[in-house]
C-alpha positions as CSV (number, residue, x, y, z in Angstrom):
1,X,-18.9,-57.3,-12.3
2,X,-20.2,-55.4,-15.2
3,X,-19.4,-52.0,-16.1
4,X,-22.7,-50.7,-15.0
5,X,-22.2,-51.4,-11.6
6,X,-18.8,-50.1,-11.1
7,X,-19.9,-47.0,-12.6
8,X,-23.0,-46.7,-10.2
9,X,-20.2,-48.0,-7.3
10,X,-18.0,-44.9,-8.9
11,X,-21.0,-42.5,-9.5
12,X,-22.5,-43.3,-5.5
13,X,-18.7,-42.9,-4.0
14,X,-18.2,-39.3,-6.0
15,X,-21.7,-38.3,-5.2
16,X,-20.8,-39.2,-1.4
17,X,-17.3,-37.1,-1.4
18,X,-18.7,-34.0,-3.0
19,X,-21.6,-34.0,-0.5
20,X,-19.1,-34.8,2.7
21,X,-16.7,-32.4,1.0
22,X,-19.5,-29.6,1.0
23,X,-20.8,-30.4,4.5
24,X,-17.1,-30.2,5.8
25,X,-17.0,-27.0,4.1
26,X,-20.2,-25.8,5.3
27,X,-18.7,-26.7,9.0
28,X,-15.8,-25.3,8.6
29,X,-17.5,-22.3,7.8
30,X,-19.6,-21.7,11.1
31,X,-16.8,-22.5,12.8
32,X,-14.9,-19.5,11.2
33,X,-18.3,-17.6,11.9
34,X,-18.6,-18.2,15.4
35,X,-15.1,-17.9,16.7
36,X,-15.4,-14.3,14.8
37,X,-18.9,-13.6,17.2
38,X,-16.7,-14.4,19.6
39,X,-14.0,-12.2,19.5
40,X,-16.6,-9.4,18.8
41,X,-18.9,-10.5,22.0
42,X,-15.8,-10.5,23.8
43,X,-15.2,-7.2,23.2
44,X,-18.3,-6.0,23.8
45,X,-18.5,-7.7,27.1
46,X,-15.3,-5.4,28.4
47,X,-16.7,-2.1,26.5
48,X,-20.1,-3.2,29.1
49,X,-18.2,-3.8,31.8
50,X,-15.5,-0.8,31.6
51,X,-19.2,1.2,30.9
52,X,-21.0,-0.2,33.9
53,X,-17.1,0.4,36.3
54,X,-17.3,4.0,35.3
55,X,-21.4,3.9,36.1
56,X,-20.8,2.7,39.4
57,X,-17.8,4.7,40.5
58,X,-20.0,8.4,39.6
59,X,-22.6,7.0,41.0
60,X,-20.6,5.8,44.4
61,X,-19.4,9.2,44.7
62,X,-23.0,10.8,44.1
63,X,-24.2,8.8,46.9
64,X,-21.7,9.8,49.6
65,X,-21.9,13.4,48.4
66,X,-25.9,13.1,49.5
67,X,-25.0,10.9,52.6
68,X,-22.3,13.4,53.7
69,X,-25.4,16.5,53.2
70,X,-28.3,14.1,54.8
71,X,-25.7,13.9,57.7
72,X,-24.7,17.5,58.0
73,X,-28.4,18.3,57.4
74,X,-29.6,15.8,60.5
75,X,-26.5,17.4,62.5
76,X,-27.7,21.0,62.1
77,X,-31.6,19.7,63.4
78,X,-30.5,17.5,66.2
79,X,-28.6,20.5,67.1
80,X,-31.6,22.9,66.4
81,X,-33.9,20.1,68.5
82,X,-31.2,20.4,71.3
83,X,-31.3,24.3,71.7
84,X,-34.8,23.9,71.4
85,X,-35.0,21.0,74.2
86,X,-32.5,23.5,76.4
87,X,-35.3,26.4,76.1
88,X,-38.5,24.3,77.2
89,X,-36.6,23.2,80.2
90,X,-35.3,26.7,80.9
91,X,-38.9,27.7,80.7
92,X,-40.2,25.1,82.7
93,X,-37.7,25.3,85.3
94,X,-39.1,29.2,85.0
95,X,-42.5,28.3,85.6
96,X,-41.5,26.2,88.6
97,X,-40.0,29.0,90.4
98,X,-43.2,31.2,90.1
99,X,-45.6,28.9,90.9
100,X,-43.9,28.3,94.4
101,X,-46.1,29.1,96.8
102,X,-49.2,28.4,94.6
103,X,-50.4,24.8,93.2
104,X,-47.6,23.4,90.8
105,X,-48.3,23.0,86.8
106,X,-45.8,20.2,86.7
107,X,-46.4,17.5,89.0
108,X,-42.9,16.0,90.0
109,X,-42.0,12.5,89.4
């Protein structure tokens, strides 16, 4: 072999461990970046998470402070509708006794 060609041999062989050399590098490098994006999405992940625990919990407890009202609310009108219900009969039982001897206004069932 001449000269020539072991220097192209020795040429193409540097010229192939300086480019695997820089692609290695260039790997190792986004490897580095992404377990860093990582750790920061990881951390962001629990800030979200502790964020959306402490969303949920206020918001559990505004929603049984309104259940606990809409409930003491419909108490106080089933009550009302129950006085209410109490006073028509009274009054019809009323009406019943005058009209005795006359034609009813409420037909019996």
């Amino acid at each position: 072999m001449s000269t020539e060609v072991i220097a192209i041999v020795v040429s193409a062989f540097g010229l192939m461990v300086t480019l695997g050399g820089g692609i290695f590098a260039g790997f190792a490098w986004v490897v580095r970046q992404m377990g860093g994006l990582r750790t920061e999405l990881r951390g962001d992940i629990a800030e979200l998470r502790t964020e959306l625990r402490g969303d949920i919990a206020e918001l559990r407890t505004e929603l049984r402070g309104d259940i606990a009202e809409l409930r003491t609310e419909l108490r106080g009108d089933i009550a009302e509708l129950s006085a209410d219900m109490t006073a028509t009969k009274v009054t019809v039982a009323r009406l019943d006794g005058l009209v005795e001897g006359r034609q009813r206004l409420i037909l019996a069932r």
